[in-house]
C-alpha atoms as one frame of an Amber mdcrd trajectory, in Angstrom:
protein
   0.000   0.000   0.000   1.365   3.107  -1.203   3.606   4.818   1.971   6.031
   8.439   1.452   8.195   5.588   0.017   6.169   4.173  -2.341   4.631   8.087
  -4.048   8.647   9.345  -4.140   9.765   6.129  -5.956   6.524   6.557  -8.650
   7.268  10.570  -8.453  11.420   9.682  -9.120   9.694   6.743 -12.189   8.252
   9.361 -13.791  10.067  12.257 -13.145  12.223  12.658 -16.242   9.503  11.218
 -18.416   6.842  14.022 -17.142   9.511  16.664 -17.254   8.580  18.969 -20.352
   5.865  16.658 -21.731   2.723  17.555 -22.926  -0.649  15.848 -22.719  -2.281
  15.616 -25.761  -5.602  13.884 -24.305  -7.224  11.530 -21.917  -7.879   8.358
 -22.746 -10.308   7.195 -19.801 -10.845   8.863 -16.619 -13.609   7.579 -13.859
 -15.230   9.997 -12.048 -15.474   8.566  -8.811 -11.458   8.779  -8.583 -10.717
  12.336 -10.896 -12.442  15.373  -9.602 -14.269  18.194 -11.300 -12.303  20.325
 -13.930  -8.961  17.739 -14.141  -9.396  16.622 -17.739 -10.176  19.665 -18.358
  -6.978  21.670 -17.353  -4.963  18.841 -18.050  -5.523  18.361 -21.517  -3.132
  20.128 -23.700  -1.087  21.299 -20.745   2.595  21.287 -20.583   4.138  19.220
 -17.102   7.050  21.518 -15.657   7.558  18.900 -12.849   6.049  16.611  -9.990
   6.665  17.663  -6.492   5.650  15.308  -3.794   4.778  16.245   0.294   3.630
  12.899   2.068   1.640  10.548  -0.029   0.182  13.461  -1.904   1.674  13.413
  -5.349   1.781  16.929  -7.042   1.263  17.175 -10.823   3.069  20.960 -11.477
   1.354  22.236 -15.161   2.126  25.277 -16.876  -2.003  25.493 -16.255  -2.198
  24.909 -12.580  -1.717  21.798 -10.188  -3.101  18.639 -10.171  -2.805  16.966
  -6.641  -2.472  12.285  -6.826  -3.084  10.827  -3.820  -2.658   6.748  -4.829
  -5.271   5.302  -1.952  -4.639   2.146  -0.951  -3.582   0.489  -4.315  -2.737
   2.617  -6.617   0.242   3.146  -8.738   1.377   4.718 -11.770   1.740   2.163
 -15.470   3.905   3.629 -18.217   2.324   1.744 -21.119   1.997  -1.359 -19.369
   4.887  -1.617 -17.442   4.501  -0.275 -13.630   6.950   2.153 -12.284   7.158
   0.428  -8.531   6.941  -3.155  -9.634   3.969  -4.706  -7.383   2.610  -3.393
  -4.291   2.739  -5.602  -1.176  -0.931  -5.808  -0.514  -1.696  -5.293  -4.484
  -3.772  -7.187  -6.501  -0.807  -8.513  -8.634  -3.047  -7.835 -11.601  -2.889
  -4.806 -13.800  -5.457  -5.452 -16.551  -6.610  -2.456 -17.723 -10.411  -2.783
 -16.184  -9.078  -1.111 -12.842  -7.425   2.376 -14.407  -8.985   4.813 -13.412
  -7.228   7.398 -15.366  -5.498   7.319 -18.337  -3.653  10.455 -19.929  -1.563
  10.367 -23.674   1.238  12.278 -23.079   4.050  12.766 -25.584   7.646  13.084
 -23.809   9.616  15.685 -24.556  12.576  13.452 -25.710  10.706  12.937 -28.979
  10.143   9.176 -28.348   6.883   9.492 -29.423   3.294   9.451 -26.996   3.082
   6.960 -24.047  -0.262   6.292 -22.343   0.686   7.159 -18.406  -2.001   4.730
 -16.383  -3.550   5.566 -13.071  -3.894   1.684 -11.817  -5.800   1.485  -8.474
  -8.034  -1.838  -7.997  -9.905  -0.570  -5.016 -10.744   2.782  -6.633  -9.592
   4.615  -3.401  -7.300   6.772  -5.070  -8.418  10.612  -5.971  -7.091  13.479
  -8.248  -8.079  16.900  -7.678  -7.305  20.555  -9.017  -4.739  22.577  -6.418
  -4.578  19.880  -3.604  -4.105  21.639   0.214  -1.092  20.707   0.735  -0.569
  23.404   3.849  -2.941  20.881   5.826  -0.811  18.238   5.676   2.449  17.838
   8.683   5.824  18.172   7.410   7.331  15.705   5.300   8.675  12.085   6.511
  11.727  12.295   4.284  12.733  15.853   5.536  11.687  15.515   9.087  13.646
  17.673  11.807  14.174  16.417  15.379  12.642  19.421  16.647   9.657  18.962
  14.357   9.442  15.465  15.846   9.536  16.638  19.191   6.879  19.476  18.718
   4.826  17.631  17.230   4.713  14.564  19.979   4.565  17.081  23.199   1.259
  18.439  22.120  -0.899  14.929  21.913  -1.929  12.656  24.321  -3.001  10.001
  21.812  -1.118   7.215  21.344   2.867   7.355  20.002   1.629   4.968  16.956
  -2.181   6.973  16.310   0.316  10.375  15.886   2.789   9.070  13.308  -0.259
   8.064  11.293  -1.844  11.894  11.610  -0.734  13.262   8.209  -1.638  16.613
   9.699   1.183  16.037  12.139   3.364  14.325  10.109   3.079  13.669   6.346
   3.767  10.054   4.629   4.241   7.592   7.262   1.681   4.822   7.030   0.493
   1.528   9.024   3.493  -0.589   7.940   6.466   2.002   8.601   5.266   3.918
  11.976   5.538   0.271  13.264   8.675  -0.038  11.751  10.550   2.941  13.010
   8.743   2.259  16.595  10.085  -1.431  16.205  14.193   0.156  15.644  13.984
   2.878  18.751  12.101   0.807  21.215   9.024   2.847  21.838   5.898   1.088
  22.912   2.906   2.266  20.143   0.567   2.657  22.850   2.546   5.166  24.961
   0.957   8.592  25.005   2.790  11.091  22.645   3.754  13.550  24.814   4.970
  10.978  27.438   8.265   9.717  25.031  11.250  11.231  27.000  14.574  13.442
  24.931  16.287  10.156  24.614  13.470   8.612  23.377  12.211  11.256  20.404
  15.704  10.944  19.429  15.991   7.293  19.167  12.325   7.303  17.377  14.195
  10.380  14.787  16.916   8.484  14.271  14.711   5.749  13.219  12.716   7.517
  11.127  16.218   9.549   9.488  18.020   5.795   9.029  15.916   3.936   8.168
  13.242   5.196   5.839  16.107   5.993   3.357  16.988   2.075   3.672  14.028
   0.999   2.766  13.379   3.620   0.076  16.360   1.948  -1.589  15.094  -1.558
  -1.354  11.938  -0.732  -2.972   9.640   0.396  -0.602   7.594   0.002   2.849
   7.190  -3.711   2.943  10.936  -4.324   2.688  11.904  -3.737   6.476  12.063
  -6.063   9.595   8.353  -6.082  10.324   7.177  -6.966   6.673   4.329  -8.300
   5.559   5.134 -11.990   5.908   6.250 -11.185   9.706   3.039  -9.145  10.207
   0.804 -12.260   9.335   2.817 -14.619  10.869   2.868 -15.902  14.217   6.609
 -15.223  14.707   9.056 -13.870  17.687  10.800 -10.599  17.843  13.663 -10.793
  15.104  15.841  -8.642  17.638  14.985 -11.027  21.075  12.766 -14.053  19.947
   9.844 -11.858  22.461   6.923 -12.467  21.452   5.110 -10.166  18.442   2.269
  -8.956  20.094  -0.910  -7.217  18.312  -4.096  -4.794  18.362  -5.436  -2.072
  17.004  -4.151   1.238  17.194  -5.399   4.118  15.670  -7.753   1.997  13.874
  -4.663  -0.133  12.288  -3.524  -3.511  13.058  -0.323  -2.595  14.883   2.489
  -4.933  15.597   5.296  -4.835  18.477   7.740  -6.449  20.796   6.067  -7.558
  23.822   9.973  -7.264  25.319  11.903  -4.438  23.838   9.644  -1.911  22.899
   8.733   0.233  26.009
């Protein structure tokens, strides 16, 4: 499911392609998924570059800005090949049935047009004219210690329901807040504001090492708590603990019964 890692590797697929291109039409778009006036503005317009904050996806037009947010599925199909390979909760399918938007866009390299497919099986995904980005935290990627630290002394909710707040911090999802919790030994249901110096550290150093890690791997389901481990009923890989789980900020949340405090 798509994670800050999983929008900056389909912004960095794209990137050079989009850069200078022009869209000469759109070949399918579904309403439910692309809001009012997209085709519209999009059509014709020139792409000057794609700028990303969180999961939302920015579209930058010599017309205006289209905002991407991918959902829970959705990814981004050059012609028919995908520019993140498959996601790990995906369908594993990508016949054309589930694009939701489909855009002709002819590169400026010459190379002739290339269809650019919106791919999202659940249909959770949305495009929208000049998304808010101001509402949204500031960015996983590019995230301070002294962002971290503001932003955790001002909730009470718990450590793992913050990290998931895209108002308070923007791109970290269900699979990497466990993650980073997982490497600095924070319990997810510990109130926010409770996490000590030491510990918003450890928890930004977490965030600052690791993310990249996985960003090079290929994406959120390629650290220690992957999938596989999520499902499974398997110890701690760091003290052979037990993995315990519940819901926390309605997500299935996984943790070290031993380690993480």
């Amino acid at each position: 499911m798509p994670e800050v890692l999983e929008v900056e590797l389909a912004r960095r697929g794209v990137a050079d392609l989009l850069s200078g291109a022009v869209v000469r039409r759109v070949l399918r778009t579904d309403d439910l998924v692309v809001g009012p006036g997209v085709d519209d503005l999009i059509t014709g317009a020139e792409i000057e570059s794609l700028d990303r904050r969180g999961k939302q996806l920015v579209i930058v037009t010599d017309r205006g800005r289209v905002g991407v947010h991918f959902g829970m599925t959705g990814r981004w199909l050059v012609d028919d090949v995908s520019t993140i390979g498959e996601l790990a909760y995906g369908s594993g399918n990508d016949h054309p049935r589930w694009d939701r938007w489909v855009l002709e866009v002819e590169p400026a390299d010459g190379r002739g047009p290339v269809r650019l497919r919106l791919h999202d099986p659940r249909r959770l995904g949305r495009v929208v004219l000049e998304p808010d980005i101001g509402r949204l935290g500031p960015d996983a990627l590019r995230l301070t210690r002294r962002q971290l630290a503001a932003v955790l002394a001002r909730r009470m909710a718990p450590v793992k329901a913050v990290l998931l707040d895209q108002e308070a911090i923007a791109g970290l999802g269900n699979m990497l807040a466990d993650e980073v919790l997982w490497w600095s030994g924070v319990d997810p249901r510990r109130a926010a504001r409770s996490l000590n110096d030491d510990e918003v550290a450890a928890l930004h150093s977490a965030i600052k090492r690791r993310l990249p890690v996985m960003l090079r791997r290929g994406g959120s389901h390629t650290g220690v708590l992957s999938p596989d481990a999520r499902r499974a009923d398997m110890p701690c890989p760091r003290d052979g603990a037990p993995l315990m789980r519940a819901t926390i900020g309605g997500r299935t949340t996984v943790w070290c019964s031993a380690h993480q405090r």
